[in-house]
N, C-alpha and C positions, 0 to 999 in steps of 0.2 A: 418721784424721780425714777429712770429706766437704767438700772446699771447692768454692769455686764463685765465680770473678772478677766482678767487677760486670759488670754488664749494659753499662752506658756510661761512658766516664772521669769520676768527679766533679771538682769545680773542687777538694774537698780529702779526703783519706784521711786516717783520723784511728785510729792504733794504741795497741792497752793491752788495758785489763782495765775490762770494766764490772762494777758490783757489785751485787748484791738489800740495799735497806738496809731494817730494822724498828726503831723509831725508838720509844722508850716513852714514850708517853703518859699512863701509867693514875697514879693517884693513889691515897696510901694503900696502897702495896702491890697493888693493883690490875696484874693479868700481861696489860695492852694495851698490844699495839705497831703503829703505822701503818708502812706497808708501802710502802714509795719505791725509788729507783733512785741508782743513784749512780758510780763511777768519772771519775776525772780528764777522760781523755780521751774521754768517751761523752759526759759533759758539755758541754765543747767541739764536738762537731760536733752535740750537738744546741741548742745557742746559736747555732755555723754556719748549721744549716738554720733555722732560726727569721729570722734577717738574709738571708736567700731565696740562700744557697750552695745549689750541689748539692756532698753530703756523702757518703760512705758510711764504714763502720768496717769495720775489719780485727780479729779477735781469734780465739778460740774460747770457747765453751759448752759446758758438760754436757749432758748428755741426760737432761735433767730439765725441771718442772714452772716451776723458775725463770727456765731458758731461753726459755722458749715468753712470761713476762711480759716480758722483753727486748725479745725480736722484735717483741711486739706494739706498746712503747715507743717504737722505731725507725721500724713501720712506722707509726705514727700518726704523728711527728714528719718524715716523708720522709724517714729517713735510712737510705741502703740498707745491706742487712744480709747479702746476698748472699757477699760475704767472710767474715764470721764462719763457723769450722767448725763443727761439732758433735763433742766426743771424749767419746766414751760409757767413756773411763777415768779422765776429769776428771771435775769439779764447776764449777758457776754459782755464783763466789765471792759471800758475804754478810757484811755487818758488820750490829753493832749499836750501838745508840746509848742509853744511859743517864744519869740526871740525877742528879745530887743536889745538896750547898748547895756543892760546889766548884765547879760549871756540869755541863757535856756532855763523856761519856769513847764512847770509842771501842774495839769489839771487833772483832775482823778474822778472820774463816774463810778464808782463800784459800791457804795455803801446800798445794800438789796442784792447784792448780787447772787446769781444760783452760787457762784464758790463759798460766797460768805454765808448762805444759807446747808451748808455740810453739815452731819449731824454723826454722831458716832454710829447709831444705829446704821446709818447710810453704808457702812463695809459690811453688814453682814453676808453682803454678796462674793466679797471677794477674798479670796486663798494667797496667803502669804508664804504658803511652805512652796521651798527653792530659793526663794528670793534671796538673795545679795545685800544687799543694801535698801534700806528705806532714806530716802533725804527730805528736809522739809525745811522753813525757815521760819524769821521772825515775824515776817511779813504773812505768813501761812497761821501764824498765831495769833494775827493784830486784827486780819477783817474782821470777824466777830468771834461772840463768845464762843456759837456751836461750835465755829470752824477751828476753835482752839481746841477744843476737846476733843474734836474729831482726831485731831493732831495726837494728842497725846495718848489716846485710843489705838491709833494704825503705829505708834512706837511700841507700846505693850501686847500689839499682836503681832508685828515685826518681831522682837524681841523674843516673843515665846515661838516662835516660828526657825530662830537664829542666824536671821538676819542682824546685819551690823547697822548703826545709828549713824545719818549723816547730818549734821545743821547746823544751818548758814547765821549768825547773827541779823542779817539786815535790818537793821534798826529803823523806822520811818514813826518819829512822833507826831507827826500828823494822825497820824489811825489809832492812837494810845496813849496815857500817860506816861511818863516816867516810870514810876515803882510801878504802876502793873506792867509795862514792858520789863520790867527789870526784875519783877516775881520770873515772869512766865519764862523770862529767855534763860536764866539761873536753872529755872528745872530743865529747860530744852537743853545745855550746858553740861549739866550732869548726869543726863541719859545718853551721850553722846561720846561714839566710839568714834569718830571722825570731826570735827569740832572747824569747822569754817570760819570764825569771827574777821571782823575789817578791824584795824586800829580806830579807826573815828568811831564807829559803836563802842565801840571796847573805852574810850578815853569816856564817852559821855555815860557810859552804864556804869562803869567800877570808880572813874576819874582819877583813874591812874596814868601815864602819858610816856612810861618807858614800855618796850617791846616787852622784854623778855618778864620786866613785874607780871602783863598782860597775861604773857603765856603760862606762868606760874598759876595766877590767878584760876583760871579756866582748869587747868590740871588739878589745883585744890577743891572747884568746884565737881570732880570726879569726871574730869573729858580723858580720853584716852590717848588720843592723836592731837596736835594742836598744829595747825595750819593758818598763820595770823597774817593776814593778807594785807598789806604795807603802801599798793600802788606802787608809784614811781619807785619806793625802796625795795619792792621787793616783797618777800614773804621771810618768816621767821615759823620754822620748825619747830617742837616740840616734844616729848614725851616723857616720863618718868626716867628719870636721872640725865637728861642730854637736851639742848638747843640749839639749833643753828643756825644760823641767817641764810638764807639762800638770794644769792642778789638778783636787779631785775634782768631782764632783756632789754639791750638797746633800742628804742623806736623812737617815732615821732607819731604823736598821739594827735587823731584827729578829734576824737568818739569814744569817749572811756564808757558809755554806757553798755551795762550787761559785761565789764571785764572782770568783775566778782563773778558773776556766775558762771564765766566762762573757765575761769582758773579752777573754782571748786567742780567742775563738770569733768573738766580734762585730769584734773588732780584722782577725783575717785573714781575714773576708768581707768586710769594708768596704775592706782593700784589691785585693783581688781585685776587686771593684768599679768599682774606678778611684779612691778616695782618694787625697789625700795622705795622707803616715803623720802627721802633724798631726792631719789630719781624722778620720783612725780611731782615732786615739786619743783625741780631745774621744768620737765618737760609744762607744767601747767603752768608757770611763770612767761613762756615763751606762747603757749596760746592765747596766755592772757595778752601778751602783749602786741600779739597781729592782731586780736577784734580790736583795738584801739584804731586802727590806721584806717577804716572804715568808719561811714555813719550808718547810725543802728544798732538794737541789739542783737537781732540776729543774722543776720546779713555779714559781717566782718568774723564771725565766727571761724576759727579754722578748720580744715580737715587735719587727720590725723599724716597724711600727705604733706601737708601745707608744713605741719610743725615739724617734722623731721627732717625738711629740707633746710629751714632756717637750724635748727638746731646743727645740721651740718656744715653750712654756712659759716656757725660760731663756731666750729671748734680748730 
C-alpha cells in the first residue's frame, strides 16, 4: 500500500471503511440504480466537516474507478484524504440497495476489501501528535481481523499522542458473531472518552432494554461521555454522577440512513468547539434529524448553516 500522513493534525481522524452505494430506483423491473456513498465512519467526518471540523479519514482503496469517486467525495466535502492508501490487491467496497413490499434490503461486496485488508503496521507512516479526536466504530472492528487490530493500534497511538477516543457502537451481525462482537466492542467501550452506542445495539449486546440501565452500563465499562442515541426518542446523555434525556427534533423522516452518523459527527464537532455536551447534543439531535428528510446518506447531511437556522426556528 502507498500511504501518506495528513498534511496538518485534524481536530478529528475518523477510521473504517467507506463504501460505493447503488441504490435502485427503477420501476417495473426497470435495472436503475443511483449511485451514492456511504460507510459508517466516512459518514461521520463528513457531518464533521460540514459543522466546520477540520477532519481527515484513515482507511484504504482499491485502485479502481470507485476509488477516484471517493476521493473526489472527500475532496469536495474538505475532508482530507491523504491517509487513505491505495492497495491495488483490494477493492473499493460496494453495497446495494433494493426495494420491495417488505421496505429496503441490503447487499454488501466488501469481504477482500483493501479497508478490510488494514494492518497495524500500515500507520507506521502516519503522526498522531495535534490530533483531537480519533473516532472509529464496530463496523471498523467487524471487517476483519487485521482491520480490528489496526483499530485498536491507531486508539493506543491516539491515546499516547493525547488525543480523545471516539466510538460508535454500530452493531452489523452479519460481519460477526455475537460474543466476538461483544468481546471487541466492550474493549472499544472502555477505551472510549466519547462513547456513541444506538439503543438496538446496546439491547442486543448487554439485553438490557431501559436507557439509562444502558448508560450506566457503558459508564461501568469505563466510557467517559455517553451519548445513547434513541431515534425518534431522542438521545439520552451521560456522565459520572448525571443523565439526561435530551428530546428529539420534530421532523418527518423520509431516509434515516446515516442519522447515527450524522448526530455523532455533529455531536463531536460541536464539542470540540467549546459545547457543553448538553449543548451538542440539543445541536446533533437537530442534524440528526434534517439528514432524515432526505434520501441517502450523504446527501441529506446538514450544514452547520442549515442547523442553526432550524434550531432558531425551535426556539
Amino acid at each position: 500500500m502507498s500511504d501518506a500522513a495528513p498534511r496538518l493534525a485534524p481536530d478529528i481522524l475518523a477510521l473504517g471503511e467507506a463504501m460505493i452505494e447503488f441504490n435502485h430506483v427503477g420501476e417495473g423491473g426497470a435495472r436503475l440504480y443511483l449511485q451514492g456513498f456511504g460507510g459508517d465512519t466516512s459518514n461521520f467526518a463528513i457531518a464533521a466537516a460540514r459543522q466546520g471540523a477540520r477532519v481527515a479519514y484513515l482507511s484504504a482503496l482499491g485502485d479502481d474507478a470507485f476509488a477516484g469517486l471517493l476521493r473526489d467525495l472527500w475532496t469536495r466535502e474538505a475532508v482530507d484524504h491523504s491517509a487513505v492508501a491505495t492497495d491495488p490487491q483490494g477493492f473499493t467496497a460496494v453495497y446495494v440497495v433494493t426495494h420491495d413490499q417488505h421496505g429496503h434490503h441490503f447487499d454488501f461486496l466488501r469481504r477482500g476489501s483493501a479497508a478490510s485488508r488494514m494492518r497495524p503496521e500500515d500507520l507506521a507512516g502516519h503522526r498522531f501528535e495535534g490530533l483531537k479526536v480519533l473516532h472509529y466504530s464496530g463496523i471498523s472492528l467487524a471487517i476483519s481481523t487485521t482491520a480490528r487490530d489496526t483499530c485498536f493500534a491507531a486508539v493506543d497511538a491516539a491515546r499516547a499522542a493525547g488525543a480523545r477516543i471516539s466510538f460508535d457502537t454500530n452493531l452489523r451481525l452479519k460481519l460477526w458473531p455475537l460474543e466476538q462482537a461483544r468481546e471487541a466492542i466492550d474493549r472499544a467501550i472502555a477505551a472510549s472518552d466519547i462513547c456513541l452506542p444506538s439503543l438496538e445495539d446496546m439491547v442486543s449486546l448487554t439485553g438490557l432494554h431501559d436507557a439509562s440501565a444502558i448508560a450506566r452500563h457503558c459508564l461501568a465499562r469505563g466510557a467517559g461521555l455517553v451519548a445513547l442515541k434513541m431515534g425518534s426518542q431522542g438521545a439520552l446523555l451521560a456522565a459520572d454522577g448525571w443523565c439526561e434525556h435530551v428530546p428529539p427534533h420534530p421532523c418527518t423522516a423520509l431516509d434515516a440512513t446515516g442519522a447515527g452518523d450524522t448526530f455523532g459527527g455533529a455531536f463531536v464537532a460541536r464539542l470540540l468547539a467549546g459545547d457543553r455536551p448538553l449543548e451538542a447534543a440539543r445541536y446533533a439531535n437537530v442534524a440528526a434529524a434534517l439528514s432524515t428528510q432526505g434520501y441517502g446518506a450523504v446527501d441529506p447531511i446538514p450544514t452547520a448553516a442549515q442547523v442553526r437556522a432550524a434550531l432558531a426556528a425551535a426556539a
